[in-house]
Backbone bond lengths (Angstrom), bond angles and torsions (degrees), N, CA, C in turn:
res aa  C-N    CA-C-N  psi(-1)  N-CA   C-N-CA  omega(-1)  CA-C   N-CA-C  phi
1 X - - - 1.455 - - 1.523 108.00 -
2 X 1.315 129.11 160.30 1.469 130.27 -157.76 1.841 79.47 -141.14
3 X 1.608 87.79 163.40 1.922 100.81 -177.01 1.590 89.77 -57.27
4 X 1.635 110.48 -57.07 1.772 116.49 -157.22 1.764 104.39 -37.34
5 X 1.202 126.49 -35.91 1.606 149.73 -178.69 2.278 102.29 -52.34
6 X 0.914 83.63 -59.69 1.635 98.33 176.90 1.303 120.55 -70.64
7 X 1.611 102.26 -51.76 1.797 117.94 175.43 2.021 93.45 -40.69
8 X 1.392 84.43 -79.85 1.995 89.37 -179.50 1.064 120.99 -37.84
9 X 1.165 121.61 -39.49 1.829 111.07 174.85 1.071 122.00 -82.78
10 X 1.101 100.89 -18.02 1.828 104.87 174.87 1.584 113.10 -72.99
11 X 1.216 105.99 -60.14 1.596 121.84 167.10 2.002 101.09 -44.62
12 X 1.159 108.98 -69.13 1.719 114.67 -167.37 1.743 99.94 -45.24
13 X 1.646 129.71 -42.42 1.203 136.88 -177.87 1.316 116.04 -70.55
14 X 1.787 116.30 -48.83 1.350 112.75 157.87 1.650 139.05 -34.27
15 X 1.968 84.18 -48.03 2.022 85.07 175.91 1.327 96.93 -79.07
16 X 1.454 131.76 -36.03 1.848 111.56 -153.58 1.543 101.57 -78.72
17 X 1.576 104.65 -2.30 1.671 98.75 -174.05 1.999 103.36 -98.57
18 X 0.957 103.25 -46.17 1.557 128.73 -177.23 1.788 111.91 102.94
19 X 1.489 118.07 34.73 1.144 136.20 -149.95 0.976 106.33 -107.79
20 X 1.766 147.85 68.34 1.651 125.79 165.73 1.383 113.21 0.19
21 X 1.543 97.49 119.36 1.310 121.90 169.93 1.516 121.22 -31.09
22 X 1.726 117.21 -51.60 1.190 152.52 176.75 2.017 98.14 -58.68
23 X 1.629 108.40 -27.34 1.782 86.23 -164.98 1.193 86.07 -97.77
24 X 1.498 128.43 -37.37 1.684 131.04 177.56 1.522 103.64 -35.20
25 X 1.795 123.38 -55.03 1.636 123.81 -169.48 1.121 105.87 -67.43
26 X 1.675 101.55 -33.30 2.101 96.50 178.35 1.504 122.94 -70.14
27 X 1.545 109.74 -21.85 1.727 108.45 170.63 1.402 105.78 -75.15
28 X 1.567 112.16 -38.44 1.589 123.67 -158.37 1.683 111.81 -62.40
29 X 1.294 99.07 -65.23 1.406 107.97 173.57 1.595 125.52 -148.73
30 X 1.832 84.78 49.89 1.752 94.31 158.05 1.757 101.64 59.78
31 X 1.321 112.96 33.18 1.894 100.93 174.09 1.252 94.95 -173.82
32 X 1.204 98.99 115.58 1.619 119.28 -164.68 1.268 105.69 -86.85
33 X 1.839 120.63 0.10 1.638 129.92 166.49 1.107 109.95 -84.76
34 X 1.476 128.39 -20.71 1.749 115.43 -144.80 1.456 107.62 -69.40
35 X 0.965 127.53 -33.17 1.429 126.95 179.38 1.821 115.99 -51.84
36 X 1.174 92.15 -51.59 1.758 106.33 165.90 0.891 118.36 -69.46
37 X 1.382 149.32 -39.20 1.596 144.07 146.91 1.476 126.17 -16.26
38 X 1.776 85.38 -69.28 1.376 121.53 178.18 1.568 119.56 -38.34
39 X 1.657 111.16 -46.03 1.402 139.20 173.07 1.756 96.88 -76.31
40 X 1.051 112.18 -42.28 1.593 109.93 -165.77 2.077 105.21 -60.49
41 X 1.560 87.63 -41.29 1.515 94.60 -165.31 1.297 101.55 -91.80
42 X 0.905 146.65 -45.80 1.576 142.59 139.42 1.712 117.76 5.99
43 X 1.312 92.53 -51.75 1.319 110.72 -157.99 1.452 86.95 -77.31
44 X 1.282 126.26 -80.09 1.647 138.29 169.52 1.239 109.44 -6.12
45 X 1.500 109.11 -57.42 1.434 112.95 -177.56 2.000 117.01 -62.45
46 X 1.019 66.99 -48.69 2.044 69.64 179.69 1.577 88.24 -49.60
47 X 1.381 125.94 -81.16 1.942 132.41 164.61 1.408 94.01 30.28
48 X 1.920 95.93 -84.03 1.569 110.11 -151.83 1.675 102.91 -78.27
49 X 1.043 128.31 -31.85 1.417 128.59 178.45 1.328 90.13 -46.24
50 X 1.098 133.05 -110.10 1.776 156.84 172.80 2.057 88.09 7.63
51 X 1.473 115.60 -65.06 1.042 106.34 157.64 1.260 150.00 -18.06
52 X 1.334 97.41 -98.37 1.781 107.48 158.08 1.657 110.12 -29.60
53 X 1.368 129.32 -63.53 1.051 137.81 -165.78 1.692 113.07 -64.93
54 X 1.467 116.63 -12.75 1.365 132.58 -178.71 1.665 94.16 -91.52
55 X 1.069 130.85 -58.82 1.385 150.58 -179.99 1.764 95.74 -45.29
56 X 1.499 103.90 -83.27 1.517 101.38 -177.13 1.570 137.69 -32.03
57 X 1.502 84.50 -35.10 2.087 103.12 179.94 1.375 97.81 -67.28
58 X 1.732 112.67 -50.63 1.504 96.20 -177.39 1.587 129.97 -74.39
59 X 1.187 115.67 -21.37 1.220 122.80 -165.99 1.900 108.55 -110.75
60 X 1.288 119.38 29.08 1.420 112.27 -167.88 1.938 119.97 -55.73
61 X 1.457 109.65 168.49 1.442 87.98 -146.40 1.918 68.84 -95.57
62 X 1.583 98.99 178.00 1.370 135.84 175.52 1.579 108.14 -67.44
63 X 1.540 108.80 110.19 2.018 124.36 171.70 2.030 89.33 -31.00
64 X 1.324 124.73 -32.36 1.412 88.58 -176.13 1.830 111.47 -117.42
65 X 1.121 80.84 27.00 2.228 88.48 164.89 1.416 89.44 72.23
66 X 1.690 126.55 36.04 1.773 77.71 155.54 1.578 99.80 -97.63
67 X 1.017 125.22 -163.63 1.455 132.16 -177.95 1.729 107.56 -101.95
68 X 1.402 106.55 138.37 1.454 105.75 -176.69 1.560 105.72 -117.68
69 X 1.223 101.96 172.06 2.102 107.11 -172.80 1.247 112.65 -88.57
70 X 0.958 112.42 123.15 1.634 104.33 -172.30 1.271 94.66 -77.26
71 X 1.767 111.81 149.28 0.930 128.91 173.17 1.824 134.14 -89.41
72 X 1.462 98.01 65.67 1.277 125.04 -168.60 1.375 129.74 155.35
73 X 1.404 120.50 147.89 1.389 114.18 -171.81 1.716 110.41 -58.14
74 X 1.640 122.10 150.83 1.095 118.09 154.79 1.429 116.46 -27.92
75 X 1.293 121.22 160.02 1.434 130.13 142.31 1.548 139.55 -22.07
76 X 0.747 167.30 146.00 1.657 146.49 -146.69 1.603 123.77 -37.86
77 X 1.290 85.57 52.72 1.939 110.03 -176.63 1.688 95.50 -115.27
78 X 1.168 122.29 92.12 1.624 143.87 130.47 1.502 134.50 -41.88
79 X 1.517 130.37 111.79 1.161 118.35 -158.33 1.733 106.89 -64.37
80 X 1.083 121.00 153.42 1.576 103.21 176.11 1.595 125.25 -82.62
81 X 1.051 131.09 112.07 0.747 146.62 -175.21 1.811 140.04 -114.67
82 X 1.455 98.48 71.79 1.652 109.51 -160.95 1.637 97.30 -69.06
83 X 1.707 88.85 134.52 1.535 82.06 163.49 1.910 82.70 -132.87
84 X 0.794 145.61 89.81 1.669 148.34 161.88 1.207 95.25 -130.59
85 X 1.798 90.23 161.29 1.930 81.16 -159.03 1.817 95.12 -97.71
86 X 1.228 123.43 162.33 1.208 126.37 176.25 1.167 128.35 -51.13
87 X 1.224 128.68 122.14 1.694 151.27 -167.55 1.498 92.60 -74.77
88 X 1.149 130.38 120.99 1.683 138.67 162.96 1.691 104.38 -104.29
89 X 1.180 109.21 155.80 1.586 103.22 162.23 1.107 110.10 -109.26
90 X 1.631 104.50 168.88 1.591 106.97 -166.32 1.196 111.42 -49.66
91 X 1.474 101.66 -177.13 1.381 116.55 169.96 1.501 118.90 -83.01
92 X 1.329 108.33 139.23 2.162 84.43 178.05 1.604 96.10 -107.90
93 X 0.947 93.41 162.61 1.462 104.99 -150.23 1.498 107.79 -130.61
């Protein structure tokens, strides 16, 4: 089953009932958001698909499987880079 599967029945039960979508999720499963989530993360997902699939075109792997470097950092992956100044512990005394 896929979210789109649930989205529709939820919606199809809402009109045949005349029930905000929102009071249907609150009898259904106690969260009078899930429907909006549901759409929220849905949505995200298409996001990273489109992603991945932007990523893959550029970076395709090698006719003999070894693995190649993609040419660019991950996704909101930042090299690390501490600049705070070094933590010592006390003195013992």
């Amino acid at each position: 089953m896929d979210a789109n599967t649930i989205i529709s029945e939820i919606e199809q039960y809402s009109a045949a009932s005349g029930l905000k979508a929102s009071t249907v999720c609150q009898r259904a499963f106690g969260n009078a958001r899930y429907l909006n989530r549901l759409n929220s993360r849905l949505e995200r997902l298409n996001e990273e698909l489109e992603r991945f699939r932007l990523f893959a075109a550029n970076n395709p792997p090698n006719a003999d499987g070894v693995r190649t470097q993609p040419d660019h950092q991950p996704f909101n992956q930042e090299p690390s880079h501490d600049t705070s100044p070094a933590k010592t512990a006390p003195d013992a005394a």
